[in-house]
MARBA-3410 file (N, C-alpha, C, O; in Angstrom, 1 decimal):
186
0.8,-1.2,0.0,0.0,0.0,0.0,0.9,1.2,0.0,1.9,1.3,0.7 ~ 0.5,2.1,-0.8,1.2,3.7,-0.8,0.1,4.4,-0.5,-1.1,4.4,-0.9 ~ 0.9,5.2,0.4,0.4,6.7,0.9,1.7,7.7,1.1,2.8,7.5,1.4 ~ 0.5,9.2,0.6,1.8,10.1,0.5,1.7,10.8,1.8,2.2,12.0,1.7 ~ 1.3,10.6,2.8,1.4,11.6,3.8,0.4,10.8,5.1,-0.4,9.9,4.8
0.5,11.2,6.6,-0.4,10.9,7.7,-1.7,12.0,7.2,-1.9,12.9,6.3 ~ -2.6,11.5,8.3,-3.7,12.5,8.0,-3.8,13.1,9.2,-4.8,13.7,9.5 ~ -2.7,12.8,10.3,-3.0,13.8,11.2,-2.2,15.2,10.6,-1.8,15.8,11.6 ~ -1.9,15.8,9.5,-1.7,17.1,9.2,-2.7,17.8,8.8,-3.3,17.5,7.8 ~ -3.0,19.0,9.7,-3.9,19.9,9.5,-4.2,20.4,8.2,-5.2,21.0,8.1
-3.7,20.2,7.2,-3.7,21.2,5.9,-4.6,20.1,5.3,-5.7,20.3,4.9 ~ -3.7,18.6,5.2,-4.4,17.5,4.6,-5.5,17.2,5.1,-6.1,16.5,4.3 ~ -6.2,17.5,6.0,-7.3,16.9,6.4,-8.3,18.1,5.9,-9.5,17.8,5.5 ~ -7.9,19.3,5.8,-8.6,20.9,5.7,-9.2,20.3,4.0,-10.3,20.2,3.7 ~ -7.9,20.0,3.1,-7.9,19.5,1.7,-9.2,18.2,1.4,-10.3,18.2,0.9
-8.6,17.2,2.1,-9.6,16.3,2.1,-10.6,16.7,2.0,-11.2,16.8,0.9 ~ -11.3,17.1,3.5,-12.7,17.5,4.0,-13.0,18.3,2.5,-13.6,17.7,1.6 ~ -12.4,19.7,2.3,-13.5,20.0,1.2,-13.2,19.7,-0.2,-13.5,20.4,-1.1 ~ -12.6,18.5,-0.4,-12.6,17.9,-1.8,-14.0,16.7,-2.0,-14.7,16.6,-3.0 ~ -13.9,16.1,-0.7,-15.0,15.3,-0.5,-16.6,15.5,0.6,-17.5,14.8,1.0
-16.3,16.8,0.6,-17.6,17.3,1.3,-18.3,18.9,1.2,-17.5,19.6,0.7 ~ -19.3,19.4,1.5,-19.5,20.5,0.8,-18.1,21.6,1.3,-17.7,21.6,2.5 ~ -17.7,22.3,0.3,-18.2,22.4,-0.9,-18.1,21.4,-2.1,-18.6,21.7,-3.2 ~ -17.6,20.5,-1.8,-16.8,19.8,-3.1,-16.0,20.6,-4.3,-16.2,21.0,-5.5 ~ -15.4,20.5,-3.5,-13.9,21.3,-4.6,-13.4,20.2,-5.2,-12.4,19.6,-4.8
-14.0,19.9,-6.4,-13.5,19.1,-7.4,-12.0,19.3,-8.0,-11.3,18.3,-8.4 ~ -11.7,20.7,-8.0,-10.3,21.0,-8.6,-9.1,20.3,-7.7,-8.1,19.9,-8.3 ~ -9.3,20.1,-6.6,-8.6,19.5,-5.7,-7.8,18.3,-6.1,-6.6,18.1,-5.7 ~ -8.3,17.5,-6.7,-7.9,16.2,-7.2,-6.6,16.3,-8.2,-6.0,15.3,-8.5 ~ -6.5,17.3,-8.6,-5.1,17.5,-9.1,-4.1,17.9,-7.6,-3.7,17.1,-6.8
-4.0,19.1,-7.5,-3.1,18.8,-5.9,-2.5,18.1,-5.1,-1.4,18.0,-4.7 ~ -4.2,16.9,-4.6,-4.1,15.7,-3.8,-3.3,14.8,-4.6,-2.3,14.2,-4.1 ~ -3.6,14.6,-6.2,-2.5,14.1,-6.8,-1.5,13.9,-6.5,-1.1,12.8,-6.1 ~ -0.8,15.3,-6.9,0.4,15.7,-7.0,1.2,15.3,-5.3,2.5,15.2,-5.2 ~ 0.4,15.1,-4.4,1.3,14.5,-3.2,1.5,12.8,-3.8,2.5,12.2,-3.9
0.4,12.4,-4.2,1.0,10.9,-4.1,2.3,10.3,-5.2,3.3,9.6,-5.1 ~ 1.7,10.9,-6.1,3.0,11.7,-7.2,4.3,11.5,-6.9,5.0,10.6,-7.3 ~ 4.6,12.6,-6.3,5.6,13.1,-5.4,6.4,12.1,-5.0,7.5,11.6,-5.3 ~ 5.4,12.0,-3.8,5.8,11.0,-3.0,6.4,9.1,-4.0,7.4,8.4,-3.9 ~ 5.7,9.2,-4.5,6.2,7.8,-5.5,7.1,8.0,-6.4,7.4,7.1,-7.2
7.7,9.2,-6.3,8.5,10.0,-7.0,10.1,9.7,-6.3,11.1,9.1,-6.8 ~ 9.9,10.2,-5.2,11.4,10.6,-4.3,11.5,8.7,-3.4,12.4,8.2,-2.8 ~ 10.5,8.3,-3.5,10.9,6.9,-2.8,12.1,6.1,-3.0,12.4,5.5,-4.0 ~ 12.5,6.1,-2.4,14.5,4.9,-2.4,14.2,4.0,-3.6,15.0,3.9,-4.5 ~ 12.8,3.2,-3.5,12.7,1.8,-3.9,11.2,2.3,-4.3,10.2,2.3,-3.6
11.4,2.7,-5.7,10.4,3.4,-6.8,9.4,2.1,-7.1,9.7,0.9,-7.5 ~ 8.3,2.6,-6.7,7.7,1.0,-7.5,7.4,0.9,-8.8,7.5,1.8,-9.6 ~ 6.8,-1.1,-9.3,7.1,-1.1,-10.7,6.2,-0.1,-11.6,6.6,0.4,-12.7 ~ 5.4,0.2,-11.1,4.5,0.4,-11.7,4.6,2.3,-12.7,4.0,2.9,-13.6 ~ 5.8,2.8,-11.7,5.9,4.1,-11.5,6.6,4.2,-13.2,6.2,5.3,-13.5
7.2,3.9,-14.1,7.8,3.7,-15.1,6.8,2.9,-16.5,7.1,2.5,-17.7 ~ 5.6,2.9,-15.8,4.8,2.1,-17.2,4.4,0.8,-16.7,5.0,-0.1,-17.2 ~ 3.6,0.6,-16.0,3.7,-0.9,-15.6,2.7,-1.8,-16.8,1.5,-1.9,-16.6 ~ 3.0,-2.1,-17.4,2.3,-3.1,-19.0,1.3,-3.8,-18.1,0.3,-3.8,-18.9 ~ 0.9,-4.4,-17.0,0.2,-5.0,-16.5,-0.5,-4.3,-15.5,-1.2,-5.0,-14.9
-0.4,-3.3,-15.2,-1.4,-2.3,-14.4,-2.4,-2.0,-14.9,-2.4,-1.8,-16.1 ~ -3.7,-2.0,-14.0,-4.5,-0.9,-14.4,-5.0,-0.1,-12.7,-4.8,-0.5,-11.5 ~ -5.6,1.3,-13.5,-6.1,1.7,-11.8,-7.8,1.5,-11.8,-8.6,1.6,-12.8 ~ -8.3,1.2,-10.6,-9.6,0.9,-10.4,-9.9,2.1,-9.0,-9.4,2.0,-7.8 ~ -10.5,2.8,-9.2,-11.0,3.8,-7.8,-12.1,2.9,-6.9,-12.5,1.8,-7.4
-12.4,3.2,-5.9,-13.3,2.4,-5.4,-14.3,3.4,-5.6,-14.3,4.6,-5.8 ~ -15.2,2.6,-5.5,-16.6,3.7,-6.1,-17.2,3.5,-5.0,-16.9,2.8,-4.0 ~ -18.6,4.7,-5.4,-19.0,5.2,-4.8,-20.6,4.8,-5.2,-21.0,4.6,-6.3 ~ -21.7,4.8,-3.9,-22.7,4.6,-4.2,-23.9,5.9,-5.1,-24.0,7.1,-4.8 ~ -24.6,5.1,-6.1,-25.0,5.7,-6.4,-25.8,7.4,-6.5,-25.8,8.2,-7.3
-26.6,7.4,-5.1,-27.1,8.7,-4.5,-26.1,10.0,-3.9,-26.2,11.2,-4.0 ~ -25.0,9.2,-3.1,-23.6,9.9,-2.7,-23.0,10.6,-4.1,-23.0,11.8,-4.3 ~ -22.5,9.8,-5.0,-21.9,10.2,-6.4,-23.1,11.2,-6.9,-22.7,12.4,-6.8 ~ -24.2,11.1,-7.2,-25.3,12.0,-7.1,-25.3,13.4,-7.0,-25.3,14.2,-8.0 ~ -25.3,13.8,-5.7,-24.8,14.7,-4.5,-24.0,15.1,-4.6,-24.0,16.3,-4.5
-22.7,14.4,-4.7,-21.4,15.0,-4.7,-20.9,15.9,-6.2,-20.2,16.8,-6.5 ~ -21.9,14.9,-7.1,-21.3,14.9,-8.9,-19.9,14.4,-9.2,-19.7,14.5,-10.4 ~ -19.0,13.8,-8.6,-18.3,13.4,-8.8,-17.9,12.3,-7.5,-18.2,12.4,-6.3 ~ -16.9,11.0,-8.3,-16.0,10.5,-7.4,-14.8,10.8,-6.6,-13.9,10.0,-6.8 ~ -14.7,11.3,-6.0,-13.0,11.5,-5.6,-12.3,10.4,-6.1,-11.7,10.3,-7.2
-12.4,9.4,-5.3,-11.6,8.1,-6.0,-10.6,8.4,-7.2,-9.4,8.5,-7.3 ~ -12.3,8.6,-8.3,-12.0,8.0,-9.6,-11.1,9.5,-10.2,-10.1,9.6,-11.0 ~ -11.9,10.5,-9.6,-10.6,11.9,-10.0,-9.6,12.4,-9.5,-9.3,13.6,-9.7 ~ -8.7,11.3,-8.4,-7.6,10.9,-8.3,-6.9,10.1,-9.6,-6.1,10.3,-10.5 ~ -7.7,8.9,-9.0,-7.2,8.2,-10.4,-7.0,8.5,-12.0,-6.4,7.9,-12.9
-8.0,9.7,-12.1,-7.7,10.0,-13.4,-6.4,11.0,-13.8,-5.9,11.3,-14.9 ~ -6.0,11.4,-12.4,-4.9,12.1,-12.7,-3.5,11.1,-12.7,-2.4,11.2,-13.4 ~ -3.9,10.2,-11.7,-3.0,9.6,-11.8,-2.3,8.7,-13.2,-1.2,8.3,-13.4 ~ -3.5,8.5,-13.9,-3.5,7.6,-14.9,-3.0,8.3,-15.9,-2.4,7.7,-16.9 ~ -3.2,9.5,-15.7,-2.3,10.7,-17.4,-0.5,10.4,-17.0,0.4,10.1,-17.8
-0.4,10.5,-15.5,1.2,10.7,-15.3,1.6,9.2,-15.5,2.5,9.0,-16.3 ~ 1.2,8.2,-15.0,1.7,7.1,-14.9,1.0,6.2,-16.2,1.3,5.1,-16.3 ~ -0.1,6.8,-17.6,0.4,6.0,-18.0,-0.4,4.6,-18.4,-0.2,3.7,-19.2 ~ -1.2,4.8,-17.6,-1.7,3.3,-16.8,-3.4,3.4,-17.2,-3.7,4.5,-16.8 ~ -3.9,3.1,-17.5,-5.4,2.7,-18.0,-6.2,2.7,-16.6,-6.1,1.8,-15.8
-7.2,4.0,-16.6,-8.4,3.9,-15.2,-9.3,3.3,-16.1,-9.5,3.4,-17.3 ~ -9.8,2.3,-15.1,-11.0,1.5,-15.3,-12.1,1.4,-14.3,-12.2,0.8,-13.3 ~ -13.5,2.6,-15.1,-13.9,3.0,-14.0,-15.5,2.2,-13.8,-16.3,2.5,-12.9 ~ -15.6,1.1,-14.8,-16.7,0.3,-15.1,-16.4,-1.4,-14.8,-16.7,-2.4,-15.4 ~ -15.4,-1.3,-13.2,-15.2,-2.7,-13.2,-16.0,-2.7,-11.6,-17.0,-3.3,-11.3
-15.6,-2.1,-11.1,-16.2,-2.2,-9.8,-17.1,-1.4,-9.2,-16.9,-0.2,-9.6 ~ -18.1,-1.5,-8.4,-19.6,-1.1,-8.9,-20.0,-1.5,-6.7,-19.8,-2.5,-5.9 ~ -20.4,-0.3,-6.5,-21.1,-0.3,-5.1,-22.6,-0.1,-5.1,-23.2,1.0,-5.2 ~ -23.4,-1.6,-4.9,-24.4,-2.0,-4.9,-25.4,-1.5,-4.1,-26.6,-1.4,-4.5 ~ -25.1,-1.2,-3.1,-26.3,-0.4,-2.3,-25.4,0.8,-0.8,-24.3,0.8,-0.4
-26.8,1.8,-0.5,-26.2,2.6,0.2,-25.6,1.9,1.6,-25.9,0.8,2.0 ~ -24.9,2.7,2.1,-24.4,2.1,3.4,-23.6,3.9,3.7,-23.4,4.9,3.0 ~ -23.5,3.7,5.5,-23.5,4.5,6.6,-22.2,5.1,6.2,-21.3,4.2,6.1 ~ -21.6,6.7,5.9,-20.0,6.4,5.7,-19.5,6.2,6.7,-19.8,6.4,7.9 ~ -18.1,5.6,6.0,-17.0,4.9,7.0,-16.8,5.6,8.5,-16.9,5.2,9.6
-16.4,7.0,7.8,-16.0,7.5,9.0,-16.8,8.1,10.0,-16.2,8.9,10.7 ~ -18.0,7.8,10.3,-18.8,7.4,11.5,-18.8,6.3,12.6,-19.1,6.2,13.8 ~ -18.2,5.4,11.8,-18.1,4.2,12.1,-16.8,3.8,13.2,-15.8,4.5,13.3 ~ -17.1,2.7,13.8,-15.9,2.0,14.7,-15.2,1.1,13.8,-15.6,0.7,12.7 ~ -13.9,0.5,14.6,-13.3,-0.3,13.2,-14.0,-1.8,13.0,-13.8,-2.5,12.1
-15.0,-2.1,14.3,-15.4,-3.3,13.7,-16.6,-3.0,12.8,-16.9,-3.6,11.7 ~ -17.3,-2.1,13.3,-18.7,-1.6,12.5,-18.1,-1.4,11.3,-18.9,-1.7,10.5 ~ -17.1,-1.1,10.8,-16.8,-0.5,9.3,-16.8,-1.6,8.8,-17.7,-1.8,8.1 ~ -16.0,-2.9,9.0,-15.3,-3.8,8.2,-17.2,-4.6,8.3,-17.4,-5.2,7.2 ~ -17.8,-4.7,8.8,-19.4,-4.9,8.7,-20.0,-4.5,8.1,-20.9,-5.2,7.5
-19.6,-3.0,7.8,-20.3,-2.0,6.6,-20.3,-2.2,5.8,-21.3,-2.0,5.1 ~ -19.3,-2.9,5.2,-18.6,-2.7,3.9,-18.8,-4.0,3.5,-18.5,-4.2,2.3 ~ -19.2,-5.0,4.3,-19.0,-6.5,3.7,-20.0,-7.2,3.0,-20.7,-8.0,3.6 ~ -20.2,-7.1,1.6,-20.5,-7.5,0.2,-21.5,-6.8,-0.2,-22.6,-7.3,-0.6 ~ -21.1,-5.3,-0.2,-21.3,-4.2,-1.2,-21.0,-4.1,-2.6,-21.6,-3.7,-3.6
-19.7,-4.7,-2.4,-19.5,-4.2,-4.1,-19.3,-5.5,-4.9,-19.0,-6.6,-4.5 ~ -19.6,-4.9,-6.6,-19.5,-6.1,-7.5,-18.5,-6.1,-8.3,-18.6,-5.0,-8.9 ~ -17.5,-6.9,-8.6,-17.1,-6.8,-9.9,-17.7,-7.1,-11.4,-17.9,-8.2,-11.8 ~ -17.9,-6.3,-11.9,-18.2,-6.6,-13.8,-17.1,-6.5,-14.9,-15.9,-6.2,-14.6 ~ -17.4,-6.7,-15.9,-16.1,-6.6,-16.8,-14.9,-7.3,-16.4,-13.8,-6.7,-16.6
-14.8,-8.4,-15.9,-14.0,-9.3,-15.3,-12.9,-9.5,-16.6,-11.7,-9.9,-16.5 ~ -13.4,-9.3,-17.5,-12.5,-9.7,-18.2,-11.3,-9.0,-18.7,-10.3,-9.4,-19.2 ~ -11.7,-7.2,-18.1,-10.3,-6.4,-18.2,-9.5,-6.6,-17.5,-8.4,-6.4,-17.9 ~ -9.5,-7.2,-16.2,-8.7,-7.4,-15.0,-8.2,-9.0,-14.9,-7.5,-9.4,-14.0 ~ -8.7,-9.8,-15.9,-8.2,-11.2,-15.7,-6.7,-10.6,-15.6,-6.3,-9.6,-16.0
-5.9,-11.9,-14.9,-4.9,-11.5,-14.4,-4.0,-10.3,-14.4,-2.8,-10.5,-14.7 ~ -4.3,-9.1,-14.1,-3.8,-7.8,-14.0,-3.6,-8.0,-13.2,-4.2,-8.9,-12.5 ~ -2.1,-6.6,-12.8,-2.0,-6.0,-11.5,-3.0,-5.1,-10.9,-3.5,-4.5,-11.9 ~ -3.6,-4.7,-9.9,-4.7,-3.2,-10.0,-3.9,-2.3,-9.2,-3.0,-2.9,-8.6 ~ -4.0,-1.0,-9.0,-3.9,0.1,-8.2,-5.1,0.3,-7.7,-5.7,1.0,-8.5
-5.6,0.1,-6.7,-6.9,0.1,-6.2,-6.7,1.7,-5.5,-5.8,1.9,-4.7 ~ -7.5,2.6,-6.0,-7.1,4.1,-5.7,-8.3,4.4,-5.0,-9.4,3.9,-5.2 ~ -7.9,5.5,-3.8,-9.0,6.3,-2.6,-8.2,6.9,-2.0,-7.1,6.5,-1.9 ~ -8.8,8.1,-1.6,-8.6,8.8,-0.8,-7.7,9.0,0.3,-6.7,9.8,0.2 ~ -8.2,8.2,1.5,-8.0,7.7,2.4,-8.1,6.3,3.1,-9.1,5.6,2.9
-6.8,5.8,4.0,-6.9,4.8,4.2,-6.6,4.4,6.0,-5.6,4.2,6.7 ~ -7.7,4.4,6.2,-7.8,3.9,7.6,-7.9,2.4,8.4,-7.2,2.1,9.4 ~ -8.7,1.8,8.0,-9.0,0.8,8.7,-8.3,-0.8,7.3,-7.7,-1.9,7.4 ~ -8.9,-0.2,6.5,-8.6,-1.0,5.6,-9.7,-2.0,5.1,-9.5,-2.9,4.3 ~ -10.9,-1.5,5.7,-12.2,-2.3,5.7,-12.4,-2.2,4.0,-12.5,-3.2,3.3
-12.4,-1.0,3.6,-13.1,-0.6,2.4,-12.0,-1.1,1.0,-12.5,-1.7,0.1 ~ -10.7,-0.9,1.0,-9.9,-1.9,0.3,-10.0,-3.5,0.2,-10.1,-4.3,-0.7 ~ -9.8,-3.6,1.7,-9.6,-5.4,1.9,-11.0,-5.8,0.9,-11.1,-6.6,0.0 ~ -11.8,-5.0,1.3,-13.2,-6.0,0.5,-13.0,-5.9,-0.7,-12.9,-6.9,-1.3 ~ -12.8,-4.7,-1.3,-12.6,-4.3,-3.0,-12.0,-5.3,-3.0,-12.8,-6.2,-3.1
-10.4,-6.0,-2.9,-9.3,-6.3,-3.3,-9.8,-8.0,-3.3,-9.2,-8.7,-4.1 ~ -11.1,-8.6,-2.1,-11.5,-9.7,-2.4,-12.3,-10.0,-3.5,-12.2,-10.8,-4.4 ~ -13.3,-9.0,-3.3,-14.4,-9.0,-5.0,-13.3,-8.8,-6.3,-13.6,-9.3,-7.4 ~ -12.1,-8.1,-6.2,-11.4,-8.2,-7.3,-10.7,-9.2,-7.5,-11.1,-9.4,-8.6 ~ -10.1,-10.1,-7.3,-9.3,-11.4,-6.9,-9.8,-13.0,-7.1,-9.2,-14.0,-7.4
-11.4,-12.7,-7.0,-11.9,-14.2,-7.0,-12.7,-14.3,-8.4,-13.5,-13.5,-8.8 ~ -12.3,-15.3,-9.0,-12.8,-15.8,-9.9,-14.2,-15.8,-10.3,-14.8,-16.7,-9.7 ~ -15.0,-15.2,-11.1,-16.1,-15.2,-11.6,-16.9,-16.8,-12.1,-16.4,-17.8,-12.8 ~ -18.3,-16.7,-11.6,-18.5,-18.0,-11.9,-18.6,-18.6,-13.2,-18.6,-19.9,-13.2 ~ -18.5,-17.8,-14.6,-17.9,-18.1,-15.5,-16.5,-19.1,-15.7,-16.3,-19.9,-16.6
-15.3,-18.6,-14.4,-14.3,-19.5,-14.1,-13.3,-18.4,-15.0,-12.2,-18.8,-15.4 ~ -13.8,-17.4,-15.3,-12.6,-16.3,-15.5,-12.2,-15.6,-14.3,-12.9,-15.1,-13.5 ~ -10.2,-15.7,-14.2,-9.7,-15.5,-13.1,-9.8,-14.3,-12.7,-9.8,-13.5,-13.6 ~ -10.0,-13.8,-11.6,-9.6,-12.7,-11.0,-8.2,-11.9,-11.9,-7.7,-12.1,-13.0 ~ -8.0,-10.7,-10.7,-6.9,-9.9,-10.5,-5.3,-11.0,-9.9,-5.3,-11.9,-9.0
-4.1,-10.4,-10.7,-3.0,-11.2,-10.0,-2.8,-10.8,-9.0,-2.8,-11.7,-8.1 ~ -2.7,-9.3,-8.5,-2.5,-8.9,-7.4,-3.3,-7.4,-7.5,-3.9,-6.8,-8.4 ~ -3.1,-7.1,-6.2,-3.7,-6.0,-5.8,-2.8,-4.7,-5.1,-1.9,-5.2,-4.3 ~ -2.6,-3.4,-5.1,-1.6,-2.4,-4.5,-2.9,-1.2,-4.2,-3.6,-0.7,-5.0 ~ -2.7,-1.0,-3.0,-3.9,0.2,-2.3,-2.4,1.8,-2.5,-1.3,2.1,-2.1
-3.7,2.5,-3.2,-2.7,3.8,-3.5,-3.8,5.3,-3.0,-4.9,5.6,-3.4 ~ -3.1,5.8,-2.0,-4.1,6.7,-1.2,-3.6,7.6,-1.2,-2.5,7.6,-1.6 ~ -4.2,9.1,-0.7,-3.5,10.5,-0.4,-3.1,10.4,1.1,-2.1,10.9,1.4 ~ -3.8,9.7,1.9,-3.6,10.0,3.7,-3.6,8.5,3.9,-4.1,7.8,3.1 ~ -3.0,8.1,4.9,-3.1,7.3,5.9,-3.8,7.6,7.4,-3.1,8.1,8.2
-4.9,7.5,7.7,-5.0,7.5,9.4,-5.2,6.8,10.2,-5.3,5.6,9.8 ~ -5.4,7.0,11.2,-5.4,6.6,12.5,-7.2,6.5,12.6,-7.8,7.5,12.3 ~ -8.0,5.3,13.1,-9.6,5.2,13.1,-9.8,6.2,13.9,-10.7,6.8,13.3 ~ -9.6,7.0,15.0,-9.4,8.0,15.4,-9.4,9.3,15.1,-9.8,10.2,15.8 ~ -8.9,9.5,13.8,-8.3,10.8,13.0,-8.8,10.7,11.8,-8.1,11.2,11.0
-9.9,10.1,11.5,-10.4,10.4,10.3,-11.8,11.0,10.5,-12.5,10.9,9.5 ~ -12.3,11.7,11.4,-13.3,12.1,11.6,-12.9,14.0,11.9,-12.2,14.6,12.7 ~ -13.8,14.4,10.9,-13.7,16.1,11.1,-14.2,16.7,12.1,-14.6,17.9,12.0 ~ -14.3,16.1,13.3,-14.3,17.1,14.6,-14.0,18.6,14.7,-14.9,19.4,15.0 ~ -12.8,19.0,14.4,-12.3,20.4,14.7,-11.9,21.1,13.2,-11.0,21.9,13.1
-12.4,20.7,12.3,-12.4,21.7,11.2,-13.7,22.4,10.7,-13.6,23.2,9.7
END
């Protein structure tokens, strides 16, 4: 998993909150970019992927229908689409699909989340991802509830008997603490 920064920094969390909450400052997703960027940039031990990975694609985790609605956009997915001009890499934003509403994460405790989130989403188009690597792209990563499930529904074999994903890599702007993902004091 990559992340370009904690999310206990005041600025990142100020950024977050109004990228993904009113007002939705959609422009933001270039900026937030540009940390993970960065950061994937100056790392000792560059990953493969950072150079053209032929077997990559990026997949955002999506978002439920009435939320995306509301918001008009994914964050996720307009991360990922920046990411995908610099690196290169093919967003695929018609493979994974969030089936019904659910409570957001960050209300939640970490067992209630990993509860929340358990078989929400579907994979379709199985057939772009047969054996790919994915960049499973979001925002934020805290508990890990909301990846681990993506990364299972991406992985397992369709009852067709077309394989999954080879592997999976979680690529985020923040890391936090279940604690510190909640906008209390901004």
């Amino acid at each position: 998993m990559y992340y370009s920064c904690g999310y206990q920094n005041f600025l990142i969390k100020k950024l977050i909150k109004s990228f993904k909450y009113e007002p939705f400052l959609k422009e933001l997703s270039k900026s937030l970019s540009s940390l993970i960027i960065e950061h994937l940039q100056s790392s000792e031990n560059p990953p493969p992927f950072l150079s053209g990975g032929q077997d990559f694609v990026l997949i955002p985790i999506p978002l439920e229908k009435r939320r995306l609605k509301r918001r008009g956009f994914n964050q996720a997915e307009e991360i990922g689409k920046e990411l995908s001009k610099f690196l290169k890499i093919p967003l695929l934003n018609n493979v994974l699909i969030k089936t019904r509403r659910t409570p957001p994460q960050v209300e939640l405790s970490d067992i209630k989340r990993r509860e929340n989130i358990k078989g929400v989403f579907l994979a379709q188009n199985n057939n772009l991802i047969k054996d790919k690597k994915i960049l499973l792209v979001d925002d934020v990563y805290t508990t890990g509830s909301t990846m681990e499930e993506c990364a299972r529904i991406l992985k397992r074999p369709t009852e067709g008997g077309c394989p999954g994903a080879k592997e999976i890599i979680g690529i985020v702007v923040a890391r936090a603490k279940p604690e510190e993902d909640y906008f209390k004091n901004i």
